[in-house]
C-alpha positions in Angstrom: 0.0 0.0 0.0 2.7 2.9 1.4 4.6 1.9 -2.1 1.7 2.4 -4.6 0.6 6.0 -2.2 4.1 7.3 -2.7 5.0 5.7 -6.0 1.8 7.2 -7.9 0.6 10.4 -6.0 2.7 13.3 -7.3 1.7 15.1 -3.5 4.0 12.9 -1.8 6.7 12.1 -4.3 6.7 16.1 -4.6 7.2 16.2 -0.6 10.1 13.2 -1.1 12.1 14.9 -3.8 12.2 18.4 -1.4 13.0 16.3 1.8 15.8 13.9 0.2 17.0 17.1 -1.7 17.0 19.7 1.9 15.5 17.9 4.5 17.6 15.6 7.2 17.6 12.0 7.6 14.8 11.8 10.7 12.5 14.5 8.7 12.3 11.9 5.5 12.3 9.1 8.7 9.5 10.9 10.0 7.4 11.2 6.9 7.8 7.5 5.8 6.5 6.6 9.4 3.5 9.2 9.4 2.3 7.6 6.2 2.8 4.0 7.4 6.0 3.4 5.5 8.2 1.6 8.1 9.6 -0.6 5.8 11.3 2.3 4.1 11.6 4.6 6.7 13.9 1.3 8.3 16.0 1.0 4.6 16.7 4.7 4.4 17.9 4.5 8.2 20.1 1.4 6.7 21.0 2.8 3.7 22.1 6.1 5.3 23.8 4.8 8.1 21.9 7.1 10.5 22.9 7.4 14.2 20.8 5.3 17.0 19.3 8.7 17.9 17.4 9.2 14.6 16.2 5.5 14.9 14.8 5.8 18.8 13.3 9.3 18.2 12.2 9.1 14.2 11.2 5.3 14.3 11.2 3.2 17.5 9.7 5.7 20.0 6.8 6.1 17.3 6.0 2.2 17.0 6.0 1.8 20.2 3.3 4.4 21.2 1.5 3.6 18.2 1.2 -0.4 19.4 3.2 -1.4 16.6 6.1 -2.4 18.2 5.2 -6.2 17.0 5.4 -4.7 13.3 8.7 -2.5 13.9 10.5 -5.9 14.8 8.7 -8.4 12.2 10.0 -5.7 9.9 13.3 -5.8 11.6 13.4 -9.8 10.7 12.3 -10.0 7.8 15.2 -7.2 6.4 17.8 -9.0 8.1 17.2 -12.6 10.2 19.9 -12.5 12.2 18.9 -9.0 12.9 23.3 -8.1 13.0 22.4 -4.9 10.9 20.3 -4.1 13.8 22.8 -4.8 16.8 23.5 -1.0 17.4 20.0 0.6 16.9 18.4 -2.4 19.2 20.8 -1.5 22.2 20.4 2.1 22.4 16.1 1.4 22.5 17.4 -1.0 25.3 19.3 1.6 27.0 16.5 4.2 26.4 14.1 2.0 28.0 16.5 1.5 31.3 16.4 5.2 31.1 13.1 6.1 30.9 12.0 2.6 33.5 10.0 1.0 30.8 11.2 -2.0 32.2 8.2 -4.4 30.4 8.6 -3.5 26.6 12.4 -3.5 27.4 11.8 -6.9 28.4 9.8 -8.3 25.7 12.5 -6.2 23.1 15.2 -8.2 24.9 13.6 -11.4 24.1 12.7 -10.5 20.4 16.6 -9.8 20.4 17.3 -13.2 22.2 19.7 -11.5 24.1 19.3 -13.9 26.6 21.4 -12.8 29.5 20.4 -9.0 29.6 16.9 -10.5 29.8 17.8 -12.4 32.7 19.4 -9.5 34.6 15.5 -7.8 33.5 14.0 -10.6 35.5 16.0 -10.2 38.2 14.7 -6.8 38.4 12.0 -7.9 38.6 11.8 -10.3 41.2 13.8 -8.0 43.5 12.3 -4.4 42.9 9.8 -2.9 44.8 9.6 -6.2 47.6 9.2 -5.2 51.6 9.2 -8.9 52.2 10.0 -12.4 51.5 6.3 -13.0 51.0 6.2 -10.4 48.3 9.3 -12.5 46.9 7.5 -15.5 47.4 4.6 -14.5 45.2 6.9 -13.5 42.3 8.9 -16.3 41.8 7.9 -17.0 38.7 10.8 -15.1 37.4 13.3 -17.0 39.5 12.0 -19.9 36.6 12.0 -17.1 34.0 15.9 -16.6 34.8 16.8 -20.2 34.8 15.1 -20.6 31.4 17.0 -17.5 29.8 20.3 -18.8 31.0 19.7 -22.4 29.6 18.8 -21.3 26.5 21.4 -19.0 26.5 24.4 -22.4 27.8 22.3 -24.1 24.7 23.1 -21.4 22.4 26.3 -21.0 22.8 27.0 -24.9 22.5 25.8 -25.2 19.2 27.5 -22.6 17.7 30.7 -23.1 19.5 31.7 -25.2 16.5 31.3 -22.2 14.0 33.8 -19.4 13.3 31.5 -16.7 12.8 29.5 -17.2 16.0 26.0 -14.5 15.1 25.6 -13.1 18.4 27.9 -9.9 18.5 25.4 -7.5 19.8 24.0 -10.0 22.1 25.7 -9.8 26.1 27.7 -12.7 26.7 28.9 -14.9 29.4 31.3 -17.5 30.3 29.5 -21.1 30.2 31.3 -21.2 33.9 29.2 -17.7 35.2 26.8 -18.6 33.5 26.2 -21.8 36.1 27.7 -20.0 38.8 24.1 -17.5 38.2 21.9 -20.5 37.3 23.4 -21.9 41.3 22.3 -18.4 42.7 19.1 -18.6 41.7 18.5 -22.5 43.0 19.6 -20.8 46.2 17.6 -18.1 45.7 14.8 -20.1 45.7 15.6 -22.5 48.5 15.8 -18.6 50.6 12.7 -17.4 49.1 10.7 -20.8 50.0 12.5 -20.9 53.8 11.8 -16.8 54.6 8.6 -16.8 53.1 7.7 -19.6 55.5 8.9 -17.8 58.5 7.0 -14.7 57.7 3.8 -16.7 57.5 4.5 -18.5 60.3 5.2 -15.3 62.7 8.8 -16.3 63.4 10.7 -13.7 60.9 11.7 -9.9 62.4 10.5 -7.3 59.8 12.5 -4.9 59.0 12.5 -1.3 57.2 15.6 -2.2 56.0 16.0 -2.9 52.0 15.0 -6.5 51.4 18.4 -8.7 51.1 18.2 -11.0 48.1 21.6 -13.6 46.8 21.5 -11.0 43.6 23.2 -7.7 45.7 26.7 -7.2 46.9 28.8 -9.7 49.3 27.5 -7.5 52.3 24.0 -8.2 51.1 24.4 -11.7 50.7 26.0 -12.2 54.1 22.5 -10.4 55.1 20.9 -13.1 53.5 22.7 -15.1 55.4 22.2 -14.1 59.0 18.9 -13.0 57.8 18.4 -17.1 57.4 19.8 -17.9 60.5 18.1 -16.3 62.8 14.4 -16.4 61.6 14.3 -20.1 61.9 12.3 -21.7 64.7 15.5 -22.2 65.8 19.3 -21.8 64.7 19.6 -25.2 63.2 16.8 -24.9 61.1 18.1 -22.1 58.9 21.9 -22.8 59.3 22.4 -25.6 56.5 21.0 -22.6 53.9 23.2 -20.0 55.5 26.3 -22.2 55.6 25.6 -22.8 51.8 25.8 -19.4 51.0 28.9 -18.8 52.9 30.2 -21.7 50.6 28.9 -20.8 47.5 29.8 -17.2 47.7 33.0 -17.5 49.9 32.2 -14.7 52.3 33.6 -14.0 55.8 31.7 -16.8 58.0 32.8 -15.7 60.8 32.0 -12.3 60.8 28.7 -13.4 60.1 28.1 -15.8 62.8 29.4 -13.4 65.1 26.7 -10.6 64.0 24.1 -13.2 64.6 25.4 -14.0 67.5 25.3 -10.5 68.6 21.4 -10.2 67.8 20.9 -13.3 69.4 22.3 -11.0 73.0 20.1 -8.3 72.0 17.5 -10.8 72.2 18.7 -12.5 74.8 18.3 -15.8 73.3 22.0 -17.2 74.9 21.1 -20.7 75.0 20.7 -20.2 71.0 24.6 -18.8 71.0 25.7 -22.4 72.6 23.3 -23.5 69.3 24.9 -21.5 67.0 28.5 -22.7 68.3 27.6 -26.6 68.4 26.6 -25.7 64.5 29.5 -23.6 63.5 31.8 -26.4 65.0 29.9 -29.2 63.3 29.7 -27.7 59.9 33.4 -29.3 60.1 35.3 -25.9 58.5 35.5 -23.9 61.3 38.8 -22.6 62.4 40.2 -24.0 65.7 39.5 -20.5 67.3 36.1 -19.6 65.5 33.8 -20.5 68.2 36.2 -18.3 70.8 36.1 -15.2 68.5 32.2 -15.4 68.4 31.8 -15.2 72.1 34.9 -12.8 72.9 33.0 -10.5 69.7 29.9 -10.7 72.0 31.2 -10.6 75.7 33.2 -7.3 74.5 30.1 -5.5 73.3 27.3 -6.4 75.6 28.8 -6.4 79.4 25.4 -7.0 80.7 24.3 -11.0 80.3 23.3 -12.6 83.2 25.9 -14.1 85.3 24.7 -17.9 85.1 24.3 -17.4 80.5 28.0 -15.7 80.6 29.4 -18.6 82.3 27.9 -21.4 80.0 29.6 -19.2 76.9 32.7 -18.6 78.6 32.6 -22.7 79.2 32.0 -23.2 76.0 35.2 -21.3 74.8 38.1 -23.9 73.6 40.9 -21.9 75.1 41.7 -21.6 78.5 43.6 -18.7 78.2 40.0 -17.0 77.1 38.5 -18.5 79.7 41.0 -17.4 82.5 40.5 -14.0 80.5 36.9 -13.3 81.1 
């Protein structure tokens, strides 16, 4: 239709010769996508070489507030299949939707791109942003699966073309086949969190806090959240303590300085017979350091010089070194 219009109406090929002959490259843009000619508005872009600018603000900004974003990338495919030629324009629309928050069409562009890993990193987004609790969490784990599936596909991908030389994903992110597990872990752990929190919550035993929601997808001092998080809003220590010691492992953060802040809340809460708890599991989990348990209780007797008389002398009992003992 947009060919015949243009090709036979002397109207618009009299606008067309004045725009190619003066005009700039997102006026004659412009015009081919006010007159529902996006297949040549996309060619001229193409053909011209244009700048990502002239693409987001003459052709993608437009589809997408017209509803015919579905169009813009059938288009897209059909002029080039492996959609190379379209590597630069697609990331700055990705990076213009980061900008602007428009986190669900940058999510279903991502997928039209298959760029399979920044779509995970959308999901995890997702599941994290917004969430005051691990029930909230619990209710949107769907895109704990939705990661999983992105970065399978994504270990799939690479696999079969590892064999070719001219592997077609250079505008796609991508990720060693060994991070790539190591994030495909995270989120198995992520879920085994979600599931155990979530059921603390419901079951009254979890401490709410105003504090921003620690999830195994922030820094190492968010994780080790996680992890104290876990240990402490169990019925009891034990319960949560094979999670938490997991992702101590898995992440290879500083175990005792987290079982020494736990042990510290566990004063403020003057739970003491849970410390001894916390000890017998720290020593059982069979990598402690010989001193470990002694540095948990000196951590704790130096901060808090106000537990009872009979609770400070089970810890100092339970210290391994006399010396401590004699000490305190």
């Amino acid at each position: 239709m947009c060919e015949g219009k243009l090709q036979h109406n002397s109207y618009y090929q009299e606008c067309l010769f004045y725009l190619h002959s003066y005009g700039t490259n997102l006026a004659i843009i412009s015009f081919y996508m006010r007159h529902d000619c996006m297949r040549e508005a996309l060619l001229h872009l193409l053909n011209k070489e244009s700048p990502s600018e002239v693409f987001i603000e003459g052709i993608f900004i437009p589809s997408y507030k017209s509803g015919k974003l579905h169009m813009l990338e059938n288009l897209l495919e059909t002029i080039d299949p492996g959609l190379e030629s379209w590597g630069v324009y697609l990331i700055a629309a990705c990076k213009y939707l980061q900008r602007k928050n428009y986190y669900h069409i940058l999510y279903e562009l991502q997928q039209f791109m298959k760029d399979h890993v920044r779509a995970a990193m959308t999901c995890i987004r997702f599941f994290t942003h917004g969430a005051k609790s691990y029930t909230e969490l619990g209710g949107k784990q769907t895109w704990l699966l939705k990661i999983k599936d992105h970065l399978k596909v994504y270990l799939q991908e690479v696999s079969r073309s590892s064999g070719r030389k001219n592997m077609a994903l250079t505008f796609r992110k991508k990720m060693s086949a060994t991070d790539v597990s190591r994030h495909i872990n995270t989120v198995d752990l992520q879920m085994e969190v979600t599931k155990f929190l979530h059921q603390c919550e419901s079951s009254g035993t979890s401490q709410m806090t105003d504090s921003p929601l620690p999830t195994l997808f922030g820094n190492n001092n968010m994780k080790m959240d996680v992890a104290c998080k876990v240990i402490l809003e169990g019925k009891n220590i034990e319960e949560g303590f094979g999670i938490a010691f997991r992702v101590l492992q898995d992440f290879q953060l500083e175990a005792t300085e987290v079982y020494s802040k736990v042990a510290k809340q566990l004063v403020k809460q003057q739970k003491y017979s849970e410390i001894r708890q916390l000890l017998k599991c720290v020593n059982e989990s069979g990598v402690a350091a010989k001193n470990d348990g002694d540095n948990i209780i000196l951590n704790c007797l130096n901060e808090f010089k106000n537990i009872p008389a009979e609770d400070l002398d089970n810890l100092i009992q339970d210290m391994d070194s006399d010396e401590n003992k004699v000490s305190k």
